[in-house]
C-alpha positions as CSV (number, residue, x, y, z in Angstrom):
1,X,-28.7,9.3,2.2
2,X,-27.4,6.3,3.6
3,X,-25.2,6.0,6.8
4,X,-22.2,3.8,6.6
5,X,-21.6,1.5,9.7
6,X,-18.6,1.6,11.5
7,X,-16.1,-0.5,9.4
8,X,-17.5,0.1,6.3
9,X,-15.9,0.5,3.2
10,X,-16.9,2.3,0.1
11,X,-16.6,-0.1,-3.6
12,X,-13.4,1.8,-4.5
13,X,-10.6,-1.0,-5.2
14,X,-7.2,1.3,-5.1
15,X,-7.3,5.1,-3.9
16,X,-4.9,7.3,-4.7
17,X,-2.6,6.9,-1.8
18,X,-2.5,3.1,-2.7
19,X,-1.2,3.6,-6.3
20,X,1.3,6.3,-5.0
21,X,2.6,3.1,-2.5
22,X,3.4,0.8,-5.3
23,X,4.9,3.9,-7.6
24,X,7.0,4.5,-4.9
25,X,7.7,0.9,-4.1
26,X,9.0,0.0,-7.8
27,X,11.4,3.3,-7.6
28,X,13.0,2.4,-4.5
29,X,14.6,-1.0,-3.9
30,X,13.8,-1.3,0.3
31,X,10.7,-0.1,1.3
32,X,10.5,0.4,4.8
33,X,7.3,1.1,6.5
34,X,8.4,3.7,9.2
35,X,10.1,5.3,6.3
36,X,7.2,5.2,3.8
37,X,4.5,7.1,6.8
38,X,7.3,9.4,7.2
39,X,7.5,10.4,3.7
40,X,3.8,10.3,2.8
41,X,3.3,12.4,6.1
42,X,-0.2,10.2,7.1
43,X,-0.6,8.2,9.9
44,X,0.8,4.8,11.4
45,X,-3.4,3.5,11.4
46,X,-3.8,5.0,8.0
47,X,-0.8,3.7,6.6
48,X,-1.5,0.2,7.8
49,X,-5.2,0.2,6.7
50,X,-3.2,0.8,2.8
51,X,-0.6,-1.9,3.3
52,X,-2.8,-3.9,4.8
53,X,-5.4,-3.6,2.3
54,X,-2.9,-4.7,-0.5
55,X,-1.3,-7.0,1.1
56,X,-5.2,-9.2,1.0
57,X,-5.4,-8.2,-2.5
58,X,-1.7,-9.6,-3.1
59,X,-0.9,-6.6,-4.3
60,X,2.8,-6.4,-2.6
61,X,4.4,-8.9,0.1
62,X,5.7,-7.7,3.7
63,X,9.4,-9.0,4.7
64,X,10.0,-8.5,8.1
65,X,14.0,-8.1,8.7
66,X,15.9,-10.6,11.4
67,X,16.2,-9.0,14.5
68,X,14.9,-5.9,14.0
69,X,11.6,-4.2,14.4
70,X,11.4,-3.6,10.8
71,X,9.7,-4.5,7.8
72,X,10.0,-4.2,4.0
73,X,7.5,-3.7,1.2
74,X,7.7,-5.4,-2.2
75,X,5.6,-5.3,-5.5
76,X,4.6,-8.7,-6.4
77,X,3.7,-9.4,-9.9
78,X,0.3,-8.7,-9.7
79,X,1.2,-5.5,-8.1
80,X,3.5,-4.7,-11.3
81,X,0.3,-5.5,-13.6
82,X,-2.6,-3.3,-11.5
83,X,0.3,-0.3,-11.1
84,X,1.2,-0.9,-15.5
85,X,-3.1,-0.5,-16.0
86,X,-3.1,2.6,-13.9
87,X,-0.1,4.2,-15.3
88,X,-2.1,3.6,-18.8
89,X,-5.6,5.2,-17.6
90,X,-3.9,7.6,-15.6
């Protein structure tokens, strides 16, 4: 068996938790991340490793709002496309 090094990642493209983010983000208009860890009940260092994740894979776009502390998820195309395969296979 081999050990994984601090940092690494197993080959898997999407887990589970990352399709349930973009179902959820193309049911709901405003995405907001406090309110996505809250409703997934996982962590804020979980949560970001998923957005943060698709966000390199261009899988959805973060909009920070004016003057607040808060930001807002949104499926970009190739986010609709990835989450249309899955909902085929799955």
């Amino acid at each position: 068996m081999v050990k994984r090094k601090e940092g690494d990642r197993s080959k898997i493209l999407l887990n589970e938790v990352d399709v349930m983010i973009l179902k959820i983000i193309t049911q709901k208009e405003d995405v907001a991340i406090m309110w996505l860890r809250e409703y997934l009940k996982i962590s804020a260092i979980s949560l970001r490793t998923h957005i943060n994740r698709m966000l390199e894979l261009g899988l959805i776009t973060r909009e920070r709002v004016p003057k607040t502390n808060r930001s807002l998820l949104r499926l970009t195309k190739e986010g609709r496309e990835v989450l249309k395969i899955f909902r085929k296979v799955v």
